[in-house]
C-alpha positions in Angstrom: -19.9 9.5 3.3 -17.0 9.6 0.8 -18.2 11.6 -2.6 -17.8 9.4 -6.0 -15.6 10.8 -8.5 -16.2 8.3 -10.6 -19.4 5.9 -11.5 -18.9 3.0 -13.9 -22.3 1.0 -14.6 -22.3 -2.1 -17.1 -19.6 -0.9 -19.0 -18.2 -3.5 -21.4 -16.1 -3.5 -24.5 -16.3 -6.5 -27.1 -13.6 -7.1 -30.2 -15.4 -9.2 -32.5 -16.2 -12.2 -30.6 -13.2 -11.3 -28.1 -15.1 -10.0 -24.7 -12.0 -7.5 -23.8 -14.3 -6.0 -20.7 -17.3 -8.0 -19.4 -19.9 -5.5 -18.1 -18.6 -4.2 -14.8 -19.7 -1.9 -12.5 -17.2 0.4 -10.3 -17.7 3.3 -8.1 -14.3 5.6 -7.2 -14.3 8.2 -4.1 -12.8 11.6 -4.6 -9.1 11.8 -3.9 -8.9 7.9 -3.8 -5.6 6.1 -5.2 -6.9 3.2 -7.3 -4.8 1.0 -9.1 -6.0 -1.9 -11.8 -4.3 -4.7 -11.4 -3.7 -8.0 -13.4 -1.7 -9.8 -16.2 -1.9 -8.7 -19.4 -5.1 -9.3 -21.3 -7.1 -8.8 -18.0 -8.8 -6.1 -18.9 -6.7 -3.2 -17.0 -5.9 -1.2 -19.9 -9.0 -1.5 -21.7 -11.0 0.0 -18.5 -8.3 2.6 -18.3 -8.9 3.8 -22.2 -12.6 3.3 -21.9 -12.5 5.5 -18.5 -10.0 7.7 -20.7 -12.3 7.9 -23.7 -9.4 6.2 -26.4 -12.0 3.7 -26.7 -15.8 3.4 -27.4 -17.7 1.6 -24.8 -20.4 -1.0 -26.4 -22.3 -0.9 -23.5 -22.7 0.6 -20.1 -22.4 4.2 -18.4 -19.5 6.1 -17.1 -19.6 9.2 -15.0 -17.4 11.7 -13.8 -18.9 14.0 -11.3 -22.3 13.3 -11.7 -22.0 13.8 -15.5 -22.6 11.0 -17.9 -19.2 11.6 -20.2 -19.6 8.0 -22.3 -19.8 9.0 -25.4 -17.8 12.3 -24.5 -14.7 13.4 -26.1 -11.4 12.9 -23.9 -11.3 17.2 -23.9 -14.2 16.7 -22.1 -14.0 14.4 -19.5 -12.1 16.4 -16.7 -9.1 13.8 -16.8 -5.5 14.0 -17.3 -3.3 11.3 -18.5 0.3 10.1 -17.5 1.6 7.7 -19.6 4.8 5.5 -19.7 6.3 7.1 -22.8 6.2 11.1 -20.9 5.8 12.1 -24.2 7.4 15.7 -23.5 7.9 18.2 -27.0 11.6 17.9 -27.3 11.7 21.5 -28.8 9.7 23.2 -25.7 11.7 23.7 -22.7 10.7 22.6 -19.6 8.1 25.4 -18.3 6.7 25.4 -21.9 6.0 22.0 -21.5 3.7 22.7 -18.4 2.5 25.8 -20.1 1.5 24.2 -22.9 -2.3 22.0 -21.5 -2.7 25.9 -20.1 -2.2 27.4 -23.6 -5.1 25.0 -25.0 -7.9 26.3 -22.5 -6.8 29.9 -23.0 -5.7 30.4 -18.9 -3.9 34.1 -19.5 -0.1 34.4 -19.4 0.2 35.7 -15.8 -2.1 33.3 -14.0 0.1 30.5 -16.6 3.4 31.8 -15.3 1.6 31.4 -11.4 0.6 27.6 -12.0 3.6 26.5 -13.5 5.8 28.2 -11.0 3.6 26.1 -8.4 3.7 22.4 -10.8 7.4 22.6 -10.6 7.5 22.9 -6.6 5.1 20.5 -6.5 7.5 17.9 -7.9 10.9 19.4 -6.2 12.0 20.7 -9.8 11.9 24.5 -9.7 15.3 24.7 -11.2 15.4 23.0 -14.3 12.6 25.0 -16.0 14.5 26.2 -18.9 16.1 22.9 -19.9 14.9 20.6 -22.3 13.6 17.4 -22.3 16.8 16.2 -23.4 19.3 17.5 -20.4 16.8 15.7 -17.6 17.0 12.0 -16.2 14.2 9.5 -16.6 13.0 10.7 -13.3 12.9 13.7 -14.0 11.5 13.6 -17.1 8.8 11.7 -15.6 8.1 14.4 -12.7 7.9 17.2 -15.9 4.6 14.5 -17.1 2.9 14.7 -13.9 3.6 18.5 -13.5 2.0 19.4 -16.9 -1.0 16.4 -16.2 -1.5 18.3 -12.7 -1.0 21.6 -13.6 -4.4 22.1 -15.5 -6.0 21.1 -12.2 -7.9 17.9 -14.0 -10.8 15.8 -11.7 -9.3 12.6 -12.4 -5.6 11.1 -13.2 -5.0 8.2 -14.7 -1.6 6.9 -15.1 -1.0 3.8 -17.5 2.1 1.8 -16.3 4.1 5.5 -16.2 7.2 3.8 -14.0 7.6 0.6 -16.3 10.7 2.4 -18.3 12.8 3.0 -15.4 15.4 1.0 -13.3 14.2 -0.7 -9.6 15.9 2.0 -7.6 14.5 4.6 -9.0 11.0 3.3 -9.6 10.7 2.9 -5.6 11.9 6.2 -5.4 9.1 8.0 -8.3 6.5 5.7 -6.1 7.1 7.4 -2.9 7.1 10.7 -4.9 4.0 9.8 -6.8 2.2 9.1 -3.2 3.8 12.2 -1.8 1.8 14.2 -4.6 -1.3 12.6 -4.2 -1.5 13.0 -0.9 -0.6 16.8 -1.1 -3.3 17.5 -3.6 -5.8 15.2 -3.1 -6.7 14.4 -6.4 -8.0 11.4 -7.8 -5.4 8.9 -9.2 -6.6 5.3 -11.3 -3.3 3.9 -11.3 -2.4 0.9 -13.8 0.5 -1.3 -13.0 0.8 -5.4 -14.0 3.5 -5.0 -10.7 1.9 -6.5 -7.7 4.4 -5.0 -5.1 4.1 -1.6 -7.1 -0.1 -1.9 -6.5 0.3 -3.1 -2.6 2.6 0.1 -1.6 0.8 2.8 -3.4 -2.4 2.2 -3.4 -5.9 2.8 -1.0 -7.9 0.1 -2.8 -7.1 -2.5 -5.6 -9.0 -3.5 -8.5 -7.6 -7.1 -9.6 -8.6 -8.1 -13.1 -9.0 -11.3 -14.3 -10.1 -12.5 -18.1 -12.5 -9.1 -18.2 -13.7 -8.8 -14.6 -12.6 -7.6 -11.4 -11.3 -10.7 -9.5 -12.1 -8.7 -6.1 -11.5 -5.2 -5.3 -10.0 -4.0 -1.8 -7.5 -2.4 -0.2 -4.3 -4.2 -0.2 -4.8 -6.1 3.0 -7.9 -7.5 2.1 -6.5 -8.8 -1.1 -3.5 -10.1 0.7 -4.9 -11.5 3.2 -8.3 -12.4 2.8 -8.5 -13.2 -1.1 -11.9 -14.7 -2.5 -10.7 -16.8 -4.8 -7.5 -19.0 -5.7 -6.6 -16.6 -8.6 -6.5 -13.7 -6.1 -4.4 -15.9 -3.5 -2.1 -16.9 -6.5 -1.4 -14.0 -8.3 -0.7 -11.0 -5.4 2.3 -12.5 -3.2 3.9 -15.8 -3.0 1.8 -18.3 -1.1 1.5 -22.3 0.0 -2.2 -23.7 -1.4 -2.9 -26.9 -0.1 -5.6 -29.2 -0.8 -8.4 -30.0 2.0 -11.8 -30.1 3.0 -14.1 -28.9 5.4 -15.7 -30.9 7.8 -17.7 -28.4 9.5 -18.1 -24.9 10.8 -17.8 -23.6 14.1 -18.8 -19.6 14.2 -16.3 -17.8 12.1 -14.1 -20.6 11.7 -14.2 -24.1 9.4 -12.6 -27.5 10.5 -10.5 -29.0 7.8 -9.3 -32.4 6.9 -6.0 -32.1 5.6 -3.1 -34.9 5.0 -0.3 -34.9 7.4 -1.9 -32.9 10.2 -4.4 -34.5 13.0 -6.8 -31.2 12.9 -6.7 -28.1 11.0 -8.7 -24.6 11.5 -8.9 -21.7 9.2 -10.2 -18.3 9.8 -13.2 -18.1 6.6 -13.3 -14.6 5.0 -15.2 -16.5 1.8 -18.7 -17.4 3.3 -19.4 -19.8 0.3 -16.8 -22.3 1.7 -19.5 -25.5 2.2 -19.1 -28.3 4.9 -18.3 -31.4 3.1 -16.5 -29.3 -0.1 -13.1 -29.3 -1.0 -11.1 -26.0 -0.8 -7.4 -24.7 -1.3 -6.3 -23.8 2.8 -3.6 -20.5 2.0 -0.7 -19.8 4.0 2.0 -17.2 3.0 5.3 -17.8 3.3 6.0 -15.4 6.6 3.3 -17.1 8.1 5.4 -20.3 8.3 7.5 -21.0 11.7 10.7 -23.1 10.7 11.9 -25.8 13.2 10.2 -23.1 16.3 8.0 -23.6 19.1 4.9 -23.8 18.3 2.5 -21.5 20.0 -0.9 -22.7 21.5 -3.7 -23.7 19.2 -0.8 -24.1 16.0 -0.9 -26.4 13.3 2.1 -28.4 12.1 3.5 -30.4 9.3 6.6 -31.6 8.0 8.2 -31.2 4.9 11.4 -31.9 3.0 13.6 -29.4 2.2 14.9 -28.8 -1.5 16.6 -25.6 -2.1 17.2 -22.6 0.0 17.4 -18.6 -1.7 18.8 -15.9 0.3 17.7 -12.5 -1.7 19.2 -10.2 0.7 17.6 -8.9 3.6 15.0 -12.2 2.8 15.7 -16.0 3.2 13.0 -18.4 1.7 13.3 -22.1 1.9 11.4 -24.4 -0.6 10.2 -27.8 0.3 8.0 -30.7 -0.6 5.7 -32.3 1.6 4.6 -35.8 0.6 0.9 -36.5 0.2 -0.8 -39.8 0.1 -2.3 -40.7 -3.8 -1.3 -37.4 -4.8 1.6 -36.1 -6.0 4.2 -33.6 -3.6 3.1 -30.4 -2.8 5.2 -27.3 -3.0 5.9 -25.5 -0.3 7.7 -22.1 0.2 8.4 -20.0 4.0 10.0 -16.8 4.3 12.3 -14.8 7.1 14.4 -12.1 7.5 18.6 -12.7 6.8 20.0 -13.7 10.1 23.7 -14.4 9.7 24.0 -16.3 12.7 20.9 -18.1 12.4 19.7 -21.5 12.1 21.5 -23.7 9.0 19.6 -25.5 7.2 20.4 -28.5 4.6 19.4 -29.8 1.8 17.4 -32.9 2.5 16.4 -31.9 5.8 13.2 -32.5 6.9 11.8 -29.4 8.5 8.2 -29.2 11.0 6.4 -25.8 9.9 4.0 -24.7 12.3 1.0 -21.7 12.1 -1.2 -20.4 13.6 -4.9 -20.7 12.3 -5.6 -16.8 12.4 -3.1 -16.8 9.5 -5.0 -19.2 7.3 -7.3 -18.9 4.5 -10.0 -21.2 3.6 -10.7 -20.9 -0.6 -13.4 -22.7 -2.5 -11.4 -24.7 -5.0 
């Protein structure tokens, strides 16, 4: 059984009559990666500063370690902190920066020189020690943050948005870098991030916030592909949500009546979804077969096509498939760029097949 790093009970935060965090409750192993996830005013950042100590708790217990810190100073909470602005003393060089958190808890000279030596080959920069913050890249810079955050050797790292400032290319890159260091010290990381493909590559479990409360919290896959709730669905990924009901249950599975198909099925992961209640049926994008055979057991539909986006490596097609009373519903599949695939046009009208293992019944 994993050990808990860190135990959040009922912690809440209230600004006057504005509930920034309803009480919550979250446990976090040792040398788990967890990021918060969720647009802004969900709640992320205020867990993070609570967590963090910036902020007073009005309610609620947290504990690091078995030790109830929630009225402790920051000093005290066996944390370090990563932030988006590094935050570096432009006068200090490089190794004086990393010295510096050492300095502070009185670590001797020698045993200093030993740990910073070891910080700066843990994020590939042995050889810019003596420069200043001034003469390094973004990247770097933000390698020098982590370095002097990991060099004290703190229980817990929290990172607040620390890749928002740089460009797309290098951001992947300081992700694999950041996971690369995680996974070579083992250390706990709670990881904020408003970037939903930033959350599903780096992350063992996500916490997705919504209006104060976690939404649901897995690991990426269960998010993606067996959210709770139409928020969850809507917000990580692209995906279709179209309107149905369910007509009864059979085992692990629901039958749904849906406009413009004969019978549909849809693997449940929600067990609330009731027979004779409406629901949302999800299907993402790459789950949609264009114009293919359709396997045994699929469902199909058809559906207009209305513009087509090729982003590289990635072709999505949008359509609209015409309901009955109701107005068209939007529809969006994905595939990899073939260049001498299938052309489509404008006006076309496409069949879409699936196959019920890749669809998600939602209470709506």
């Amino acid at each position: 059984m994993a050990t808990i790093n860190l135990q959040i009970s009922g912690l809440c935060k209230r600004y006057g009559d504005f509930v920034a965090l309803a009480p919550t409750d979250l446990d976090v192993a040792q040398g788990e990666f967890l990021t918060l996830l969720g647009p802004s005013g969900s709640g992320k950042t205020t867990l993070l500063s609570l967590i963090a100590g910036l902020a007073q708790a009005d309610g609620g217990l947290i504990r690091i370690n078995g030790v109830d810190v929630t009225d402790g100073a920051p000093y005290d909470r066996d944390i370090g902190m990563v932030f988006q602005n590094y935050a570096l003393f432009p006068h200090m060089t490089v190794a004086e920066n990393i010295a510096f958190p050492l300095q502070m808890r009185k670590v001797d000279a020698t045993s200093a020189k030993k740990r910073v030596a070891e910080a700066l080959e843990m994020v590939h920069l042995p050889h810019v020690a003596g420069r200043y913050p001034r003469e390094l890249s973004g990247g770097q810079q933000q390698r020098i943050a982590l370095a002097r955050c990991m060099v004290y050797r703190p229980s817990i790292i929290l990172m607040d948005e620390p890749l928002g400032a740089l460009d797309k290319k290098l951001r992947d890159h300081m992700q694999l870098e950041i996971k690369r260091i995680h996974r070579d010290l083992g250390t706990t990381i709670i990881y904020v991030t408003h970037d939903q493909e930033e959350a599903m590559t780096m992350s063992d479990r996500i916490c997705l916030m919504d209006a104060g409360k976690i939404a649901q919290l897995g690991t990426p896959a269960d998010l993606y592909f067996r959210p709770k709730n139409v928020f969850v669905a809507d917000f990580l990924g692209e995906s279709n949500l179209l309107d149905a009901q369910v007509t009864s249950r059979e085992g692990d599975q629901v039958r749904l009546a849906m406009q413009g198909i004969d019978k549909g099925r849809a693997m449940v992961y929600d067990a609330q979804v009731q027979s004779g209640k409406p629901v949302k049926l999800m299907l993402r994008p790459q789950n949609l077969r264009v114009n293919g055979h359709a396997e045994a057991g699929a469902e199909t539909m058809s559906a207009k096509l209305t513009d087509i986006m090729v982003t590289g490596g990635m072709t999505k097609l949008y359509m609209q498939r015409q309901q009955q009373n109701a107005e068209a519903a939007e529809l969006v599949a994905s595939f990899p760029t073939d260049r001498l695939g299938a052309r489509y046009e404008i006006g076309q009208t496409l069949t879409l097949s699936w196959s019920p293992a890749d669809a998600v019944a939602i209470a709506g």
